[in-house]
C-alpha positions as CSV (number, residue, x, y, z in Angstrom):
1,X,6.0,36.8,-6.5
2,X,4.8,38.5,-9.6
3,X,1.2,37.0,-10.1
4,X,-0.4,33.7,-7.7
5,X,-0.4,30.7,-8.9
6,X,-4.7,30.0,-9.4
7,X,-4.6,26.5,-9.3
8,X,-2.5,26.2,-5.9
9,X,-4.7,29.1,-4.8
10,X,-6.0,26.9,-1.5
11,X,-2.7,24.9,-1.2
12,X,-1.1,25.9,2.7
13,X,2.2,24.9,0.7
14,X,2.0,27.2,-1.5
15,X,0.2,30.3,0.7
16,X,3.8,29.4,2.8
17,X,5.8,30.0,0.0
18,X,4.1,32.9,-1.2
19,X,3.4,34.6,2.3
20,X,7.6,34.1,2.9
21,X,8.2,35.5,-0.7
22,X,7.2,39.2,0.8
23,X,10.1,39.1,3.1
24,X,12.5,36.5,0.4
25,X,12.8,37.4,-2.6
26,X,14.5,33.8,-2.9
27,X,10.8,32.4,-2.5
28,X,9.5,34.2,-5.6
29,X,9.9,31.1,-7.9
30,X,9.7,27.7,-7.2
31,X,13.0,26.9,-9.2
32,X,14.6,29.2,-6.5
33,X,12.8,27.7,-3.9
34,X,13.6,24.2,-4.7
35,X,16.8,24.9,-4.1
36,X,16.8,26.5,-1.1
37,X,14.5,23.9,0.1
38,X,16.7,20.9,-1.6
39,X,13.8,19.4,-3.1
40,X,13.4,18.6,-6.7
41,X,11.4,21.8,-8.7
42,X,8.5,19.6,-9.9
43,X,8.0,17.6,-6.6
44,X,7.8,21.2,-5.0
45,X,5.5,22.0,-7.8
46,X,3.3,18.9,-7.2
47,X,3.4,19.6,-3.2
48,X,1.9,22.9,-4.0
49,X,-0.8,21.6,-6.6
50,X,-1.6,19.6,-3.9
51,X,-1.2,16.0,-6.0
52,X,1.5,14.6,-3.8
53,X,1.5,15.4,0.0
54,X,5.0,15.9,1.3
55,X,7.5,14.2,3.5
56,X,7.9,14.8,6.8
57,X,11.6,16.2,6.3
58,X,10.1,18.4,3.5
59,X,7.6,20.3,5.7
60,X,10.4,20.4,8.1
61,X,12.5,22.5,6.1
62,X,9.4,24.6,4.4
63,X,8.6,25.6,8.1
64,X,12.3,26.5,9.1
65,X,12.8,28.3,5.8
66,X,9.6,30.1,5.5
67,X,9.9,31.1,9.3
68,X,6.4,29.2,9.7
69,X,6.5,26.6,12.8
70,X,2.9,26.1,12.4
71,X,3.6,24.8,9.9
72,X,4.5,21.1,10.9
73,X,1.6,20.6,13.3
74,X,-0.6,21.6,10.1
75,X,1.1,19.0,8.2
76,X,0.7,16.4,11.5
77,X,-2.9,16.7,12.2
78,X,-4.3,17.2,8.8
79,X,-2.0,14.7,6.5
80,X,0.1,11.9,9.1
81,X,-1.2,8.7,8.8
82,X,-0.4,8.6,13.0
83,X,-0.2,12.4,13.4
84,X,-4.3,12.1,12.5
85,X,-4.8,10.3,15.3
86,X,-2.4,11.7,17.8
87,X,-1.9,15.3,17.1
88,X,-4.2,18.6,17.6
89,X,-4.4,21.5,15.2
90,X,-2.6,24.5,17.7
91,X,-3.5,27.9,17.4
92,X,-0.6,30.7,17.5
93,X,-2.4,33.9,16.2
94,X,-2.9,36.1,18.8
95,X,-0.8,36.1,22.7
96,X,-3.8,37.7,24.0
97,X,-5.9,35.1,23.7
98,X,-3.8,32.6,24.0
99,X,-2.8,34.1,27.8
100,X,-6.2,33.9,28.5
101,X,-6.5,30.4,27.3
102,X,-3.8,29.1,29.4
103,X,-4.8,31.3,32.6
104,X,-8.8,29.3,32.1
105,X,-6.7,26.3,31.9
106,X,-4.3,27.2,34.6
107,X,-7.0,27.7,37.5
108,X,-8.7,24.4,36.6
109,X,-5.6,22.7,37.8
110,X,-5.9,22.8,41.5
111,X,-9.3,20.4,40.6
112,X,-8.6,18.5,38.2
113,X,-5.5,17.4,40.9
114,X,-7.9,16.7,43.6
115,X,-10.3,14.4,41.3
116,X,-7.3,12.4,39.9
117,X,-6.1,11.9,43.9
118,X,-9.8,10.8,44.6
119,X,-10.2,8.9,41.4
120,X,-7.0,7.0,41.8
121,X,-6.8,6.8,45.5
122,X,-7.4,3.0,45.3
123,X,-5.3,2.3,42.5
124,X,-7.6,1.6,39.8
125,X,-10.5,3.2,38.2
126,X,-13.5,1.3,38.0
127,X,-16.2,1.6,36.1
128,X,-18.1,4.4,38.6
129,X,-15.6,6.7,38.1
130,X,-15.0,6.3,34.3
131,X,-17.1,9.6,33.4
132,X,-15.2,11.9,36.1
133,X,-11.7,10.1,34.2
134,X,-12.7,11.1,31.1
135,X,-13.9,14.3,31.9
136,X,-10.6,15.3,33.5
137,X,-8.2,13.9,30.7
138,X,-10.6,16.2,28.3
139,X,-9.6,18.9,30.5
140,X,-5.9,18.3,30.2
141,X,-6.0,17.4,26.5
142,X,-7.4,21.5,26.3
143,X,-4.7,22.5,29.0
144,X,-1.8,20.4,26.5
145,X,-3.3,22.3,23.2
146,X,-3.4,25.7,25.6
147,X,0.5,25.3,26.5
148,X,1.5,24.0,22.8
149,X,-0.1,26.9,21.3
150,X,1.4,29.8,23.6
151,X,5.0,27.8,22.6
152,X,4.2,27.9,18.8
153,X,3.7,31.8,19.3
154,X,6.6,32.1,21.3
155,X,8.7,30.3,18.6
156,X,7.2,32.0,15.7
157,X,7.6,35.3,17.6
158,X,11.2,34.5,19.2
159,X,12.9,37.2,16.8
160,X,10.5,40.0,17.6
161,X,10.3,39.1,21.1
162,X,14.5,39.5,21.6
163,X,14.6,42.8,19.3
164,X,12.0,44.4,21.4
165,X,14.2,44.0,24.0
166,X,17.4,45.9,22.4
C-alpha cells in the first residue's frame, strides 16, 4: 500500500489489511481486497472506517486471508453482542511468555483439584464455601485464557513452526 488511509488509521480492520499488504500485494487496495475477500468494495470500505462492524463470516475470512487468527477473538470480545459476555481477549505475541504463563497455570492444578474434591465432596456448594468456588473458577478462567493463547500462537505460527523443521 502506497500511502495509509488517515481516517481508518486506528481501525484493526484496516491495520489487518494493511499489515497483510507487505506480504500480498493483492491487499494493496480495497477493490482488490474485496474481491478476494467476497465482500462488496464499499462495505469493506465502511468496515475499515469503522461505521459498520462486520459480520461474523466477514472477520472469518479477513483472519484466514490476512493469516491473522487473532483476529476473530478481537472481533468476539470487543464487538459480539454474546461474544462480550462470554469471550476473553487472548494474547499470542510472544511463546516465551506464553510458556511461562501456562507452566504458572499448570502447577496450580494439582490445588485447585484438591479444593474442588473438598468443595464438592457433599454434592453441593453452600454458601461457606462460595469464596473458595469462586476463587478456583477465577483460576481456571486464567488457566482457559493461558491454553487459548499458546494455541492462537501455535496457529498463527503453524507455517514457521513446520519450515523450521525442513
Amino acid at each position: 500500500m502506497s500511502k495509509k488511509a488517515t481516517k481508518a488509521l486506528n481501525n484493526k480492520y484496516y491495520v489487518a489489511r494493511y499489515n497483510a499488504s507487505k506480504n500480498n500485494e493483492s491487499f494493496t487496495s480495497r477493490e482488490k481486497t474485496a474481491e478476494i475477500l467476497n465482500i462488496d468494495r464499499t462495505r469493506l470500505s465502511r468496515i475499515e472506517l469503522g461505521t459498520v462492524i462486520p459480520y461474523p463470516e466477514e472477520v472469518l475470512a479477513m483472519s484466514k486471508a490476512y493469516d491473522l487468527p487473532e483476529l476473530c477473538n478481537i472481533y468476539c470480545a470487543t464487538e459480539c453482542s454474546i461474544g462480550k459476555e462470554t469471550v476473553k481477549p487472548i494474547n499470542a505475541d510472544s511463546l516465551d511468555r506464553l510458556i511461562l504463563q501456562f507452566l504458572g497455570s499448570s502447577q496450580k492444578m494439582e490445588d485447585i483439584t484438591e479444593q474442588l474434591i473438598e468443595i464438592t465432596e457433599d454434592g453441593l456448594v453452600d454458601e461457606t464455601e462460595l469464596v473458595k468456588f469462586d476463587a478456583v473458577l477465577s483460576e481456571l478462567e486464567k488457566m482457559s485464557i493461558n491454553i487459548q493463547s499458546l494455541m492462537l500462537w501455535a496457529k498463527k505460527n503453524k507455517d514457521a513452526i513446520n519450515n523450521s523443521k525442513k
